[in-house]
C-alpha positions in Angstrom: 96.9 120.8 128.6 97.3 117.2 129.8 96.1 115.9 132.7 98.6 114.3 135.3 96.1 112.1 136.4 95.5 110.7 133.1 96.2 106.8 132.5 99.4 106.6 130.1 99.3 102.8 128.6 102.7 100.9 127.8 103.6 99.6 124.1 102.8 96.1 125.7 99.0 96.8 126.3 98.2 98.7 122.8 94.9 97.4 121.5 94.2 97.9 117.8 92.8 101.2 117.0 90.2 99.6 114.3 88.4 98.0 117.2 87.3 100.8 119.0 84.6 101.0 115.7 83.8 97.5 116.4 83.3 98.2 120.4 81.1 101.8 119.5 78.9 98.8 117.3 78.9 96.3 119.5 81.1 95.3 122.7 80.5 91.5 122.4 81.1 92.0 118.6 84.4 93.4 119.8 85.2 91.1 121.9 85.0 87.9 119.6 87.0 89.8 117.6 89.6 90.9 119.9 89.5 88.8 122.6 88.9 85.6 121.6 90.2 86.0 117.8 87.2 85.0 115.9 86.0 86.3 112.2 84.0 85.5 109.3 84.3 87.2 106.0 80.7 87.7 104.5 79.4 90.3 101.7 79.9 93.8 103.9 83.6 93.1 105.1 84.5 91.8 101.4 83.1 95.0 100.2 84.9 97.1 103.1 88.2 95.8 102.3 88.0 96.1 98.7 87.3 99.9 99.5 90.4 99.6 101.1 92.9 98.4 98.9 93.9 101.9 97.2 94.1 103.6 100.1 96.4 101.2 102.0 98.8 101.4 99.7 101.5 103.2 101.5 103.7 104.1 98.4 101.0 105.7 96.9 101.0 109.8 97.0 99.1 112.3 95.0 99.3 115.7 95.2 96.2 117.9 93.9 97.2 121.7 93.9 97.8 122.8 97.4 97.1 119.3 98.9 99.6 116.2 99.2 97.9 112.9 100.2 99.8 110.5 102.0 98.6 107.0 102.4 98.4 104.3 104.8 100.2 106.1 107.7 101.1 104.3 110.7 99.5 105.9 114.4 99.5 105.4 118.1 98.8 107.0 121.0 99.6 106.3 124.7 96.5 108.4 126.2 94.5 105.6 124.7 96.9 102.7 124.8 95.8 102.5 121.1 97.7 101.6 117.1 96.7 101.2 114.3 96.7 103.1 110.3 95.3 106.2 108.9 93.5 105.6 105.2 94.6 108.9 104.1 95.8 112.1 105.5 95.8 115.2 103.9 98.4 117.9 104.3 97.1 121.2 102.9 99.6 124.1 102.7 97.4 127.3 103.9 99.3 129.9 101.5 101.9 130.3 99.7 103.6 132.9 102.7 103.1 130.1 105.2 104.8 128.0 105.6 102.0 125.9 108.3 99.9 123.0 107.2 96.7 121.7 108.1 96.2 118.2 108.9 92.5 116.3 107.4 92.2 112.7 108.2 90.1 110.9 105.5 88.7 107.4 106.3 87.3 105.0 103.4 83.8 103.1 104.8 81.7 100.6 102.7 78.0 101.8 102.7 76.5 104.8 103.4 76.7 107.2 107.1 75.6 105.4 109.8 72.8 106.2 112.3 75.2 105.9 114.9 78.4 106.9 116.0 80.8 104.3 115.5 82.1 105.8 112.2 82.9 109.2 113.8 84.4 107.7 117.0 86.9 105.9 114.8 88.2 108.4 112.8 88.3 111.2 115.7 90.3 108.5 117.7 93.0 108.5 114.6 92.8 112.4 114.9 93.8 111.9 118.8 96.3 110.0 117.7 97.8 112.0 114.8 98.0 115.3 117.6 99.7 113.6 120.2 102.2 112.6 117.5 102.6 115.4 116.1 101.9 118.1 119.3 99.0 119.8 116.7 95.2 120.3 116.9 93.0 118.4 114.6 89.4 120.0 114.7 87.8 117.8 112.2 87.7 114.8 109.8 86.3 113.4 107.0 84.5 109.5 106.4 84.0 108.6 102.5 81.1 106.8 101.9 81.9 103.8 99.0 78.2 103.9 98.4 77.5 108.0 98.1 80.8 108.9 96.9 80.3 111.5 99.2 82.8 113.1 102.0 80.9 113.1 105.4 82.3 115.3 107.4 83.1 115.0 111.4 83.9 117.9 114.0 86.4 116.8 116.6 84.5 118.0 119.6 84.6 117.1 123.4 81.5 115.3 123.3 82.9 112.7 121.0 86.5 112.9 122.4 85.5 112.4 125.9 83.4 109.3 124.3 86.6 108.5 122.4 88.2 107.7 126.1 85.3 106.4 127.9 85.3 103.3 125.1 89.4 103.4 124.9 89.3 102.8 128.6 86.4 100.2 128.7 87.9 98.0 125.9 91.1 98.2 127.7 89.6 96.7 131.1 87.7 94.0 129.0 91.0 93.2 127.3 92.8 92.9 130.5 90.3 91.0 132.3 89.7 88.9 129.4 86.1 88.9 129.4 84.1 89.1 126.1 80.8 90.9 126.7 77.2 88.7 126.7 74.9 88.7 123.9 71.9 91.2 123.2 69.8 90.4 120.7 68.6 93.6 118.6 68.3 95.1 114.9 72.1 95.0 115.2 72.1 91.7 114.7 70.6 91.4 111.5 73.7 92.3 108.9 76.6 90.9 111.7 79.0 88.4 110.4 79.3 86.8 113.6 75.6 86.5 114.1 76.3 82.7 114.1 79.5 82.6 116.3 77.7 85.3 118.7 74.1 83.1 119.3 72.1 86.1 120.3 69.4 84.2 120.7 71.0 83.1 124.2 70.3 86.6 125.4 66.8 85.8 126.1 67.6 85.2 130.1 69.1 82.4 132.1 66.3 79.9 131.5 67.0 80.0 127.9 70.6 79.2 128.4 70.2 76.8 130.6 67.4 74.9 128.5 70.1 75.2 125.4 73.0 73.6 126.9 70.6 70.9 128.7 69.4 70.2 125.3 73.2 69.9 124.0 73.7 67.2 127.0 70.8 65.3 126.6 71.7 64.9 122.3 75.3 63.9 123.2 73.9 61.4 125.4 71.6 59.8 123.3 
């Protein structure tokens, strides 16, 4: 049942559902993405979108047996102001006699599972999506691995929906307010395309900032 206190957002202030992955990684990764527009392509995101390519392709349908897959499918949701495209969702007739059909969103990732949780936070926020569409109950999900060529799969429970929100929200304030998040340098770091746009190096305290953009002064006025 929904809550009447909860926050509806208008079409005007959607925020890209792909980025609430990037924001579960990284906020300030996030925001130099989303905020201020900046990307570099390296190894990883070539990879990632190569992955892709198949299973954006939203003429493409297959059916195996029982189970139709239906490509690139357009979602949105107004409890999390988000938009953004399903890889693949499966629609598996239960029997024969019924007529009902179970919904299993499939997301394509680069790699192997993570050892955190931006992968599932992703896919159950497309699942959030999907039921408010379509007034149904998604209980779980599935990440393919490009690397494993294994299906992961990912139970839709309140824990990770109630995370789901939390991050929705936040990225929704940062948006708004227009702040991108400072740096924090950690093992993150090391694979990050925007290590070099990002400088975590200036997270090292105010000093450190300071000393940096003294020594940018004192080069330009030399």
């Amino acid at each position: 049942m929904k809550d009447k206190n909860e926050k509806v957002y208008k079409e005007k202030d959607y925020l890209s559902l792909s980025g609430i992955q990037h924001f579960a990684f990284c906020e300030r990764q996030w925001g130099l993405i989303h905020i201020e527009g900046q990307w570099i392509e390296n190894a990883r995101t070539a990879e990632g979108r190569n992955l892709h390519q198949k299973a954006d392709d939203p003429y493409l349908t297959e059916t195996r047996g029982n189970v139709k897959l239906v490509r690139s499918v357009p979602l949105v949701s107004k409890n999390l102001g988000l938009y953004g495209v399903a890889d693949v969702i499966e629609l598996q007739k239960m029997s024969k006699e019924e007529s009902s059909v179970r919904y299993n969103i499939v997301e394509y990732k680069r790699g192997k599972p993570k050892p955190d949780d931006r992968d599932d936070v992703q896919l159950c926020a497309q699942s959030i999506c999907l039921e408010e569409m379509l007034a149904i109950v998604i209980d779980y999900g599935y990440l393919y691995y490009g690397e494993t060529k294994h299906r992961h799969k990912v139970e839709f429970n309140e824990c990770l929906r109630t995370r789901v929100k939390d991050l929705s929200d936040r990225m929704h304030w940062l948006f708004e307010i227009g702040k991108t998040p400072p740096p924090v340098k950690d093992k993150r770091c090391k694979n990050c395309s925007l290590r070099s746009i990002c400088v975590p190096e200036l997270s090292r305290g105010n000093q450190k900032i300071k000393s940096y953009l003294k020594n940018i002064y004192v080069s330009m006025k030399e």
